[in-house]
C-alpha positions, 0 to 999 in steps of 0.5 A: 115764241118759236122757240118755246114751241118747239121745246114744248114739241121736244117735252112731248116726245120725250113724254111719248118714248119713256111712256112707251117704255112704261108700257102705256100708250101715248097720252094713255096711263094705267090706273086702278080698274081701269084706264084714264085719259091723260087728256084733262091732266094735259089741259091742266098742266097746260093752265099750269104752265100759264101760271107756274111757267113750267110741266107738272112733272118738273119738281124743283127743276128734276124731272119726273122719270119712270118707276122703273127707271128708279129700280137699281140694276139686278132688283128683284121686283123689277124682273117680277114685274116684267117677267110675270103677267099682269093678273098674277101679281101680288096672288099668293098660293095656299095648298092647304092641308090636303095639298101640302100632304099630296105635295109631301107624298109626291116627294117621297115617290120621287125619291124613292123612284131615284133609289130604285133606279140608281141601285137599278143602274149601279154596276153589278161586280161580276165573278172572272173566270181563272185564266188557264196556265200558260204552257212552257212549250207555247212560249217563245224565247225573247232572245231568239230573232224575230219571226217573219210573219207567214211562216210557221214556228216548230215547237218543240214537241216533248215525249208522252210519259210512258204508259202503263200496259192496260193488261198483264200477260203471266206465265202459271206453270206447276200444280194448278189447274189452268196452266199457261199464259194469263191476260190479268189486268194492270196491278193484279197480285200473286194471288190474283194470278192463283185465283185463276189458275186455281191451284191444285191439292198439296201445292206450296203457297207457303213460299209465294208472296201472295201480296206481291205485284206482277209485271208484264212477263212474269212468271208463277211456279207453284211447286208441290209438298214432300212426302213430310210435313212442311218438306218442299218438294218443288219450290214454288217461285215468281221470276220476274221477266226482266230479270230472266231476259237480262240473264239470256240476253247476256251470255251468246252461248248457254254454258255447260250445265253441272250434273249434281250427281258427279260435281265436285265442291268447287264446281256446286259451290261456282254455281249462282245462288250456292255457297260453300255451305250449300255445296257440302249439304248437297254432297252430304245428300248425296252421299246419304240418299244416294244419286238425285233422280229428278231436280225437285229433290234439291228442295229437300237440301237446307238452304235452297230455298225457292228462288235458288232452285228455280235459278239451278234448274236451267243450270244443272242436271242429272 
């Protein structure tokens, strides 16, 4: 008798844990709209127990475990069971047409607010400005020692390219109206020269190279015309500066000059610029015209022309 009590103490509460598991209370089970006593089910299964000698939950000697003990691990409406409440089990949602058009609108939006801001944060390639040349100078060589720091390196400083003079200094001497010195600027010409100078009437242009560029420290004679068409009279000339210091600079002392009224051949044909031909011309003419009474005349002698004479004039005399 004892022994039967206390397994009938043992079945209740087993009963009591695995209904507390099910979610219902003791004594207590869910039905549908509503809840129902297990009272009257337990006297039943007690009168049962008098005739059957066993519960109502033991079938064939198995016992009668809880739906949900039943569910395999991982089930699906196991876990909707027991994540979703109660009054949303088995609803379903309709939207309808209208909701299924404002869900598809929602979509669109959605997407099209992705791309914007995508192409929003996408990385924009920007132009790089060229690095500026290296110069040789800055350049360090591999090979040399280390520098300590806190010195300072010497480099080596190259020589500025020589500078063109921003102005002209020309000499204009002969048949012009300004005569002396003329400031021109850098790559004036001949006839920039004369333009200023203004030459006078019956000077001889006609041996000046015109085109020709003056350098620093020229000089322009223009000479004038004979008495005869197309006769120079004074050779027109351009010396150039460098020249006429090279020939000053050289010689310590001025050598004697010639006198063109008693020279013999060989000393007319030592002189620079005259040959043996000009030589005899100027004997010729000298022994036709008698003697020279100024320089100018040697322009009247075949083969002279202006650039010999304006050389014979500091090396001759009458």
């Amino acid at each position: 008798m004892v022994a039967g009590m206390a397994r009938d103490d043992e079945r209740m509460r087993v009963r009591e844990r695995l209904g507390a598991l099910d979610g219902r209370g003791p004594g207590r089970r869910a039905m549908r709209g509503g809840w129902e006593s297990e009272e009257g089910e337990f006297e039943e299964s007690e009168g049962e127990t008098g005739t059957s000698g066993g519960w109502d939950d033991d079938v064939a000697g198995v016992p009668n475990t809880p739906h949900w003990l039943s569910e395999p691990a991982g089930s699906v409406s196991m876990w909707h069971e027991r994540l979703m409440p109660a009054r949303f089990r088995g609803v379903r949602l309709h939207p309808g047409r209208r909701g299924v058009l404002v869900l598809a609108c929602v979509g669109v939006v959605a997407v099209l607010s992705a791309v914007m801001v995508t192409q929003r944060e996408s990385p924009v390639a920007e132009p790089v400005p060229p690095l500026p040349m290296a110069q040789s100078s800055d350049q360090v060589s591999e090979s040399g020692p280390p520098v300590p720091s806190g010195t300072s390196v010497e480099r080596p400083t190259s020589a500025p390219p020589p500078s063109r003079p921003a102005e002209l200094v020309v000499s204009v001497v002969g048949l012009v109206e300004h005569v002396g010195l003329l400031h021109l600027p850098a790559g004036s010409r001949v006839a920039d020269a004369l333009a200023v100078a203004v030459a006078r009437e019956g000077a001889d242009l006609a041996r000046l190279n015109l085109a020709q560029r003056l350098a620093d420290g020229d000089q322009v004679i223009v000479g004038a015309l004979g008495p005869r068409a197309g006769t120079p009279q004074l050779g027109s000339a351009v010396l150039s500066g460098t020249d006429h210091v090279a020939r000053t600079s050289g010689a310590s002392t001025p050598a004697a000059k010639v006198n063109l009224n008693t020279a013999t051949e060989s000393e007319l044909d030592e002189l620079p610029g005259v040959g043996p031909a000009t030589a005899r011309n100027i004997i010729a003419w000298r022994t036709e015209h008698g003697r020279f009474t100024t320089l100018d005349q040697l322009g009247e002698i075949p083969g002279l022309g202006h650039t010999r004479l304006a050389r014979l004039r500091d090396l001759v005399t009458l």
